[in-house]
LOSE-283201 format. One line per field, with one value per atom (N, C-alpha, C): residue in three letters; residue number from 0; x negated, y negated, z negated; atom name. Coordinates in Angstrom, 1 decimal. Atoms other than C-alpha are relative to their C-alpha. Layout:
N
code c(ala,...)
pos c(NUM,...)
X c(X,...)
Y c(Y,...)
Z c(Z,...)
site c(CA,...)
//
This chain:
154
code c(unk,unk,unk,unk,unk,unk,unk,unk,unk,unk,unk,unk,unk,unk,unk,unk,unk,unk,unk,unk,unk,unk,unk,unk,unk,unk,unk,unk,unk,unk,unk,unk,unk,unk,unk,unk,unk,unk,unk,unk,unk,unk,unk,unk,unk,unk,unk,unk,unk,unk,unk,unk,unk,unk,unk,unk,unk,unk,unk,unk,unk,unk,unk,unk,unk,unk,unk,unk,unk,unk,unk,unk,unk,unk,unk,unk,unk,unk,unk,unk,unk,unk,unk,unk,unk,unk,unk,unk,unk,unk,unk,unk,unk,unk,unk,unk,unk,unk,unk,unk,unk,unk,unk,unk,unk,unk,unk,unk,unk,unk,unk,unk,unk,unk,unk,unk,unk,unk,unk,unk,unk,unk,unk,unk,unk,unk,unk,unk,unk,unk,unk,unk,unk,unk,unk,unk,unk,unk,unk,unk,unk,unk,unk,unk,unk,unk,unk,unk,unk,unk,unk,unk,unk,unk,unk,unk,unk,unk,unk,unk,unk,unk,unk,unk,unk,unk,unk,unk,unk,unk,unk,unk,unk,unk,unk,unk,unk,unk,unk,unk,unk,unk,unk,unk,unk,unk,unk,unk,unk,unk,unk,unk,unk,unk,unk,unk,unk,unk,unk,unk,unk,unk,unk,unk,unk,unk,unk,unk,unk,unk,unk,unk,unk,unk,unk,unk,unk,unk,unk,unk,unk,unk,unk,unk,unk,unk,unk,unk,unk,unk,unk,unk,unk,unk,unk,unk,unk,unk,unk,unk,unk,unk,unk,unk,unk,unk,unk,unk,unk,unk,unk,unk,unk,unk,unk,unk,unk,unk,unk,unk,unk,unk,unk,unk,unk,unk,unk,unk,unk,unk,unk,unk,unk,unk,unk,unk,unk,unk,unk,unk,unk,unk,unk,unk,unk,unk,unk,unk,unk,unk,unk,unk,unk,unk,unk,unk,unk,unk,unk,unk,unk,unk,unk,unk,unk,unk,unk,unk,unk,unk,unk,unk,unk,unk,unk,unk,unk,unk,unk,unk,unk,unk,unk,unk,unk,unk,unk,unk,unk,unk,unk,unk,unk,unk,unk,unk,unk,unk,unk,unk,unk,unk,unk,unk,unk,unk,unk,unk,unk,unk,unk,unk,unk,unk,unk,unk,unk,unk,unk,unk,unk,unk,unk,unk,unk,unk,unk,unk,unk,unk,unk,unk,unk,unk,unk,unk,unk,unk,unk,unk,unk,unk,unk,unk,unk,unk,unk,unk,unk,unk,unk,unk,unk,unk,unk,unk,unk,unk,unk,unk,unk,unk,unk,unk,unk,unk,unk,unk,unk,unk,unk,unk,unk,unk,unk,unk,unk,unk,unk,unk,unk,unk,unk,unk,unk,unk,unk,unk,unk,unk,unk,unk,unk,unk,unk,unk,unk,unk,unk,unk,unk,unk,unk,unk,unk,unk,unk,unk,unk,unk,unk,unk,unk,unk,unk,unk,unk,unk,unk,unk,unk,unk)
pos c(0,0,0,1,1,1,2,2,2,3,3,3,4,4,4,5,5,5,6,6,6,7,7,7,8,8,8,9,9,9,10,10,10,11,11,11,12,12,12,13,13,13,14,14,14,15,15,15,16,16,16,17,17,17,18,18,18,19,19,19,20,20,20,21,21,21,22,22,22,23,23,23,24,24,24,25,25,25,26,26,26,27,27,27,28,28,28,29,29,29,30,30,30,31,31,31,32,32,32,33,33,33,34,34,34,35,35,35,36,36,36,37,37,37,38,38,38,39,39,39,40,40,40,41,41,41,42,42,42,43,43,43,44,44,44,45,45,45,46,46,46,47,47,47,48,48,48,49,49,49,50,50,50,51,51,51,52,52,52,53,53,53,54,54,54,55,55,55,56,56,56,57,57,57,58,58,58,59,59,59,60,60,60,61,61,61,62,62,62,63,63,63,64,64,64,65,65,65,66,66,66,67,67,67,68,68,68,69,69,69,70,70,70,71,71,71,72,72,72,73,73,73,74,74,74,75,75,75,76,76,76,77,77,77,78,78,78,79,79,79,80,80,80,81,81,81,82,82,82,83,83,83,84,84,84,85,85,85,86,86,86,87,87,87,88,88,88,89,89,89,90,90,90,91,91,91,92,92,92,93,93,93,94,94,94,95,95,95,96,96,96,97,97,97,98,98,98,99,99,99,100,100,100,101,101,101,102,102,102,103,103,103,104,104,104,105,105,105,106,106,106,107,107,107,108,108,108,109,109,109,110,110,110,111,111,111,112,112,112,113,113,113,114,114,114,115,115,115,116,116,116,117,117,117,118,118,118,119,119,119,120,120,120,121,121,121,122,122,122,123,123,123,124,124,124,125,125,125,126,126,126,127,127,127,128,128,128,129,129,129,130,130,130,131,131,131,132,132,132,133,133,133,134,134,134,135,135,135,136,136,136,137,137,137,138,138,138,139,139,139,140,140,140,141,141,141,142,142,142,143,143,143,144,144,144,145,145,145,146,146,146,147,147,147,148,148,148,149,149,149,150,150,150,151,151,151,152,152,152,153,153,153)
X c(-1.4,-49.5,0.6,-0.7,-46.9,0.8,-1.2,-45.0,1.1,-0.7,-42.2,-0.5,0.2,-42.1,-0.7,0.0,-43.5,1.4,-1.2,-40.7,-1.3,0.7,-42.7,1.1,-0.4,-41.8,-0.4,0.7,-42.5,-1.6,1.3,-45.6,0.3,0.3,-46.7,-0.7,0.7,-48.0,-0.8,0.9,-51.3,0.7,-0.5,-49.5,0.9,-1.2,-46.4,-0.7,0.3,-48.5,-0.6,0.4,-50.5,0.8,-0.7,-47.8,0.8,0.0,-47.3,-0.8,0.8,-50.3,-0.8,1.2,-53.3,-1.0,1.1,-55.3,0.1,-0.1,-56.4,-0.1,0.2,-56.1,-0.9,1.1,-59.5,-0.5,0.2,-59.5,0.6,-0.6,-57.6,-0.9,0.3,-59.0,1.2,-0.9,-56.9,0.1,0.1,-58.0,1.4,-0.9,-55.6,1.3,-1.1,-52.0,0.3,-0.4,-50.6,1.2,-1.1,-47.7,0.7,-0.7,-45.0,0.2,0.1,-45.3,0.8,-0.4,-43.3,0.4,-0.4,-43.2,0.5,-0.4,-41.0,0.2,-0.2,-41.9,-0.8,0.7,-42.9,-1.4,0.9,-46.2,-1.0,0.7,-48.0,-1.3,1.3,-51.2,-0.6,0.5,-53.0,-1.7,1.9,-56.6,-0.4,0.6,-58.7,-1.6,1.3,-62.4,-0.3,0.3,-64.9,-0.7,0.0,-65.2,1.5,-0.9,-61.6,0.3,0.1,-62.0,-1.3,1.3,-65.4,-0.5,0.4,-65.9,0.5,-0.4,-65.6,1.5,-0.8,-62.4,1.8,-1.0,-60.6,0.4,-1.3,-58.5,0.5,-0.9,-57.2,1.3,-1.2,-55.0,0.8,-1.3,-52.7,1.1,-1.4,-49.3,0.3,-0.5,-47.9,1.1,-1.9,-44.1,-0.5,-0.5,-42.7,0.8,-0.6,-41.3,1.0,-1.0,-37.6,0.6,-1.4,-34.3,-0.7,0.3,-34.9,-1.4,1.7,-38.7,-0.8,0.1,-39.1,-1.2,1.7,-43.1,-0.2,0.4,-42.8,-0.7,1.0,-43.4,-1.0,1.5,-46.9,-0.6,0.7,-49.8,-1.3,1.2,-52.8,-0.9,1.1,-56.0,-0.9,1.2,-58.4,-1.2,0.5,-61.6,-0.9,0.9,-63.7,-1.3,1.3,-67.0,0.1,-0.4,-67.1,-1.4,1.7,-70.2,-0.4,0.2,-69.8,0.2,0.0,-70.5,0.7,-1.3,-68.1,0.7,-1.1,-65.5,0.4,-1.0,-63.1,0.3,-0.9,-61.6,-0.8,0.5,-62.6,1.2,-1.0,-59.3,0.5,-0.7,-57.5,0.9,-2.0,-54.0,-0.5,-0.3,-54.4,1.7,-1.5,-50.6,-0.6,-0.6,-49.6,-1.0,0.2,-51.2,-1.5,1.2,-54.2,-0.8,0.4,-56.4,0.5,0.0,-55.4,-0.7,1.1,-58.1,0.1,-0.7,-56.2,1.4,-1.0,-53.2,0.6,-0.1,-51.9,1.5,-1.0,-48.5,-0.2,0.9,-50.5,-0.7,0.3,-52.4,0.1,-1.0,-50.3,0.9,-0.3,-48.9,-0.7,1.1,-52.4,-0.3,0.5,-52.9,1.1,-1.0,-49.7,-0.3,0.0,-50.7,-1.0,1.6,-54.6,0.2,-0.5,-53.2,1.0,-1.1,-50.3,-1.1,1.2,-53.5,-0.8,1.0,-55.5,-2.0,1.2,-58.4,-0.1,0.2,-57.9,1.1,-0.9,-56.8,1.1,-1.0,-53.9,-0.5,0.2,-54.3,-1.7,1.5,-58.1,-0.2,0.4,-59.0,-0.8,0.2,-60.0,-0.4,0.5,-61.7,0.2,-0.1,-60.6,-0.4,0.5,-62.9,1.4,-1.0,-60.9,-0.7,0.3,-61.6,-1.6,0.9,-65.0,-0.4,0.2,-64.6,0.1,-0.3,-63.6,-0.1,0.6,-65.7,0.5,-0.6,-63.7,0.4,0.2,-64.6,1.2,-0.8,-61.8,-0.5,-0.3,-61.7,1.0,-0.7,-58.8,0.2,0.2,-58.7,1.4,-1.4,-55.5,-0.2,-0.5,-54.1,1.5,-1.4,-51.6,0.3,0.2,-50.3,1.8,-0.7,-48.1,0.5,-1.1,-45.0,0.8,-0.6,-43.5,1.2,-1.8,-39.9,0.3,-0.5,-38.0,1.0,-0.7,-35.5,-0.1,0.5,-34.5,0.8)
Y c(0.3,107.4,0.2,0.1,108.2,-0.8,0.8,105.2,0.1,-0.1,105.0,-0.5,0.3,104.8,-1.5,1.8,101.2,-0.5,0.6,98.9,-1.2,0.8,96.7,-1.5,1.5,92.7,-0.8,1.0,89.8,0.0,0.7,88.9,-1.3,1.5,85.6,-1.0,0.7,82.5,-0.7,0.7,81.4,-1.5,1.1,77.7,0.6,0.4,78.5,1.0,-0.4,80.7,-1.1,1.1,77.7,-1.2,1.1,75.9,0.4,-0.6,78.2,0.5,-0.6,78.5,-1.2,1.5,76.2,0.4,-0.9,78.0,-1.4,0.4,76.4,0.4,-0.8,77.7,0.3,-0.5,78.3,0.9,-1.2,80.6,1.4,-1.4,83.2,0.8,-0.9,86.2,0.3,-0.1,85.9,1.3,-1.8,89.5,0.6,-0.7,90.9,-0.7,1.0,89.9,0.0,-0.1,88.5,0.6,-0.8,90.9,0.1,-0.2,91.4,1.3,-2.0,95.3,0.4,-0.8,97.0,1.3,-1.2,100.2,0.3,-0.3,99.4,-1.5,1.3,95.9,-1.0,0.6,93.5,-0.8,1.0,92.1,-0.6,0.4,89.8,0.1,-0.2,90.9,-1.0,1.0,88.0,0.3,0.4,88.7,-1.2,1.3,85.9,0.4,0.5,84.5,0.6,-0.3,85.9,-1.0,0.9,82.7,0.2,-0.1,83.1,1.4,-1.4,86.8,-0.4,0.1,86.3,-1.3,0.6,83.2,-1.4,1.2,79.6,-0.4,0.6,78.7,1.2,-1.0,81.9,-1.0,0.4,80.1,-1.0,0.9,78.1,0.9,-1.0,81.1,0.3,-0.6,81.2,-1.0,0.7,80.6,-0.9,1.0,77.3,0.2,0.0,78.7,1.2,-1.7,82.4,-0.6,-0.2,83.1,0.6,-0.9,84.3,-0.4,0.4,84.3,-0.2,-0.3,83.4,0.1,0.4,82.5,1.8,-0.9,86.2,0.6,-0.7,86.8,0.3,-0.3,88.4,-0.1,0.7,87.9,-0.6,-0.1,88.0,-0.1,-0.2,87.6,0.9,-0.9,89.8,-0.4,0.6,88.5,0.9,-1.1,90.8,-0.2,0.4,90.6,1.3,-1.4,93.4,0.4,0.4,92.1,0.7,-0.7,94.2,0.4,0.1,94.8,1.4,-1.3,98.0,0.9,-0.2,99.7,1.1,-1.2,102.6,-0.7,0.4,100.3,-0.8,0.5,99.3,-1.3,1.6,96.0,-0.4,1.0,93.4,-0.5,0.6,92.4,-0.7,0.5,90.0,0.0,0.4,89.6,-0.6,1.1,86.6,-0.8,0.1,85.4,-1.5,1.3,82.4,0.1,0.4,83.6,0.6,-1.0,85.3,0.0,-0.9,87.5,1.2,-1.5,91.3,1.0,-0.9,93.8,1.1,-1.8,97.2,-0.5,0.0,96.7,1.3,-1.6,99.9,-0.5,0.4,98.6,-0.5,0.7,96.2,1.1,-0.3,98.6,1.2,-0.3,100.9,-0.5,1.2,98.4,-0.1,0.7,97.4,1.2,-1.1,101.2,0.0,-0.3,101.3,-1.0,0.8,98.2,0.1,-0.2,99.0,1.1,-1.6,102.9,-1.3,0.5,100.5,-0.9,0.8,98.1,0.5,-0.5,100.3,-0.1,0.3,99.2,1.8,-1.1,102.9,1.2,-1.4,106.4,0.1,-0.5,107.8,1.3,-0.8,110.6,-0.3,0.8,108.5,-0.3,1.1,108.1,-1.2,1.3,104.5,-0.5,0.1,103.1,-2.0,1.1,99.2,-0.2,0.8,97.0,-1.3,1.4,94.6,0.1,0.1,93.2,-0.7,0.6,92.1,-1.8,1.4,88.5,-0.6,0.6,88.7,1.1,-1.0,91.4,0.7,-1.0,93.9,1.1,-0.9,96.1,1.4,-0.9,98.4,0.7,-0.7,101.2,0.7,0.0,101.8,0.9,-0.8,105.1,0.0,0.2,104.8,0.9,-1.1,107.2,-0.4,0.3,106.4,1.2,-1.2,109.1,-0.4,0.1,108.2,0.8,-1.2,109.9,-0.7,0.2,109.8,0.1,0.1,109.0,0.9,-1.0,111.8,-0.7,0.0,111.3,-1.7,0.9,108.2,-0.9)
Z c(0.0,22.2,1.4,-1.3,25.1,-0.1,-0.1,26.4,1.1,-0.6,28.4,1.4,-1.1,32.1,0.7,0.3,33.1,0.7,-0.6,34.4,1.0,-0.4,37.3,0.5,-0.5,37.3,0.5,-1.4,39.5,-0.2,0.3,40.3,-0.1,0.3,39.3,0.5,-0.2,40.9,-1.0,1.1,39.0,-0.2,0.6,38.8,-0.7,0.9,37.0,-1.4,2.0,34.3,-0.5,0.7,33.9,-0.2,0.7,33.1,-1.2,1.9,30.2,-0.6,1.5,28.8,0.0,0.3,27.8,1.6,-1.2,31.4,1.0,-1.3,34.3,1.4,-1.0,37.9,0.3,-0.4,37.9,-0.6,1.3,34.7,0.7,-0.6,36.9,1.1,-0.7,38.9,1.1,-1.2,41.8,1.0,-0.7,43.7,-0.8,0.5,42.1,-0.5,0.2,41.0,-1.4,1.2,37.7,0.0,0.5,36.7,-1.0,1.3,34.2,0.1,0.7,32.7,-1.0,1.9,30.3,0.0,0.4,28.8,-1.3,1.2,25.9,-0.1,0.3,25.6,1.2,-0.8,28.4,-0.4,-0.5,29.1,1.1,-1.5,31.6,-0.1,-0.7,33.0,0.8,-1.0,33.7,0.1,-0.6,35.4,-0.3,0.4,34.3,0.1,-0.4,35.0,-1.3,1.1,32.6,-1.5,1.5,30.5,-0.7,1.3,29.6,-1.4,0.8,28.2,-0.7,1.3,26.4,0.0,0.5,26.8,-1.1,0.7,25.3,0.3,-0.7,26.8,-0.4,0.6,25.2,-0.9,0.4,23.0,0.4,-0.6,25.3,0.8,-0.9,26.6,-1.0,0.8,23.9,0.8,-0.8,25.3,-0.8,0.5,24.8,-0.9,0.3,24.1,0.0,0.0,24.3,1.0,-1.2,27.1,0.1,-0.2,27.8,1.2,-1.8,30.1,1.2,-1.3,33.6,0.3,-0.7,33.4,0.4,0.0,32.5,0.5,0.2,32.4,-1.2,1.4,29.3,-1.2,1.2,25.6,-0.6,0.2,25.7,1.4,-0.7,27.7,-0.2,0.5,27.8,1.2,-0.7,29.4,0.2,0.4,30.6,1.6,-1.3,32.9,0.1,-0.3,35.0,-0.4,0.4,33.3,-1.2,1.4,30.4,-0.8,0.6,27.6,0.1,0.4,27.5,1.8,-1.7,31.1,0.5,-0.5,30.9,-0.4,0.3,30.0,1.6,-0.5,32.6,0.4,0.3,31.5,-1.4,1.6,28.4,0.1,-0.1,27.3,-1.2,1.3,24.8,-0.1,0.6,23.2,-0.7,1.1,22.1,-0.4,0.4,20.4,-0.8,0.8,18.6,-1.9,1.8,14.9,0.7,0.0,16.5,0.9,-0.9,18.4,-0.7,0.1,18.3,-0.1,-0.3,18.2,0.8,-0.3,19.6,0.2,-0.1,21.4,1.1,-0.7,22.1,1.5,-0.7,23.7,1.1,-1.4,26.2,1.1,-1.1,27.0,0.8,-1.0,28.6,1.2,-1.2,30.6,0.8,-0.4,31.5,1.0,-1.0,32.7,1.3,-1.0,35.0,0.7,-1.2,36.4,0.9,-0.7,36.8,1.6,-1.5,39.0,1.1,-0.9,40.7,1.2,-0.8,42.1,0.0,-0.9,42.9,-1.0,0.8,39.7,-0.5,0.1,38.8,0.8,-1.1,40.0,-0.5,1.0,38.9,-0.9,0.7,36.2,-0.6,0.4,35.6,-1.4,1.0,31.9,0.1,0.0,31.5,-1.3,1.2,28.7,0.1,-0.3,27.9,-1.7,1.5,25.4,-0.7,0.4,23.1,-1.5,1.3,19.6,-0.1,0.0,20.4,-0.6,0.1,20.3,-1.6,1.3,16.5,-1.1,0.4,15.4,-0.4,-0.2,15.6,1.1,-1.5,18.7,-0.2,-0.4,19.8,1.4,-1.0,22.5,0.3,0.3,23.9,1.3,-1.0,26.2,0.5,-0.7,28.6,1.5,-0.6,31.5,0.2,-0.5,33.8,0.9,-1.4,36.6,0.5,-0.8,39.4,0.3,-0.4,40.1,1.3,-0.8,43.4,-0.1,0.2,43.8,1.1,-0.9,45.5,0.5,-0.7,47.8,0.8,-0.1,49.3,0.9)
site c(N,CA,C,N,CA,C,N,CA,C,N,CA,C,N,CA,C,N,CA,C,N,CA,C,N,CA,C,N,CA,C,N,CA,C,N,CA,C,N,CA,C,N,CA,C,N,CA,C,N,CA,C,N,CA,C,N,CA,C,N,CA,C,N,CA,C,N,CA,C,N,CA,C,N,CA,C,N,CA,C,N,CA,C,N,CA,C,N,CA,C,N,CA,C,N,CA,C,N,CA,C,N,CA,C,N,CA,C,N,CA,C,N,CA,C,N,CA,C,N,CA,C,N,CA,C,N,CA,C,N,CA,C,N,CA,C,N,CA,C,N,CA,C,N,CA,C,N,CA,C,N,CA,C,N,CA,C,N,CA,C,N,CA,C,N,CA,C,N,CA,C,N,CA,C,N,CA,C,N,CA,C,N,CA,C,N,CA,C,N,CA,C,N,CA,C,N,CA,C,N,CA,C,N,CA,C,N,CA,C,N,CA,C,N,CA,C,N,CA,C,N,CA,C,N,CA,C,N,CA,C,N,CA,C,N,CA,C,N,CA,C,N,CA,C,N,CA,C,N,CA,C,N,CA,C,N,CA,C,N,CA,C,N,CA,C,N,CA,C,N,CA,C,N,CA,C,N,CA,C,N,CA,C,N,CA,C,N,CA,C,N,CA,C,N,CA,C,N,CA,C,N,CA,C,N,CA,C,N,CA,C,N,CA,C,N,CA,C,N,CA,C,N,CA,C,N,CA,C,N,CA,C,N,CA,C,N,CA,C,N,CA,C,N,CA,C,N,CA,C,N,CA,C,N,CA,C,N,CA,C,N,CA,C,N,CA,C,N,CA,C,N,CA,C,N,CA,C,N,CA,C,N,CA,C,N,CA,C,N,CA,C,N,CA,C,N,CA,C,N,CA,C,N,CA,C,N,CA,C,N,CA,C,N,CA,C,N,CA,C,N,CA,C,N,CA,C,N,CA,C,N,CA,C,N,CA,C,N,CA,C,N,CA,C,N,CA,C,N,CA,C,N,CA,C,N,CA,C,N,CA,C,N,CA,C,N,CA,C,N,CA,C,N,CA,C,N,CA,C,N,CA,C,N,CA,C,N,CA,C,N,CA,C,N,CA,C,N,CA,C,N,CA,C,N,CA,C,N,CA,C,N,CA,C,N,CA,C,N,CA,C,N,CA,C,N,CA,C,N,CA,C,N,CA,C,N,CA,C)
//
């Protein structure tokens, strides 16, 4: 799938997501920043420790609320950590939501590639290979490609 350009949003201090979700500041991967992404539809990229992606403590990252107006860390969150089972994969990532887990979130993870090239986790024009679905036996791969375009002028 081709999505739209990303749109890049605040970053996020690890307290104020964990005051919208069930997480605690220690569930976060800090190296890197939490983000709001959208290429069509926003969502926040929150790095997280690898108990909250595979382990016990994953369903504690469903968001409390939905998120709108000024808070503006978009709809969703998507959890993903560098620990991965699969050793050409990338990322291990969840969309966990309010009714679920997700297995294949194509929308996220386009997001997830614009933000991976924008920080520096991949190149630009880099296929990327991100696990998801695992935790609920339904293993997804979900090959993503981002490529940086310089802005002209200025």
């Amino acid at each position: 799938m081709t999505q739209r350009n990303p749109e890049f949003g605040a970053i996020h201090n690890a307290d104020d997501i964990v005051g919208l979700t069930n997480l605690a500041a220690a569930d976060f991967d800090l190296s890197v920043p939490i983000q709001t992404v959208s290429t069509g539809m926003p969502f926040t990229m929150v790095p997280a420790a690898i108990s909250v992606c595979r382990g016990e403590t994953s369903s504690r990252s469903r968001p409390r609320c939905r998120v709108s107006g000024r808070a503006a860390v978009g709809n969703s969150f998507t959890s993903f950590c560098r620990e991965t089972v699969d050793p050409t994969a990338r990322l291990h990532s969840r969309m966990i939501f309010y009714n679920g887990d997700d297995p294949a979130t194509g929308s996220a993870a386009g997001c997830c590639a614009a933000w991976m090239v924008a920080h520096g986790i991949a190149a630009s024009d880099e296929r990327v290979l991100i696990e998801q679905g695992l935790e609920m036996h339904r293993p997804s791969r979900i090959f993503v490609r981002a490529t940086h375009q310089k802005k002209c002028g200025g």
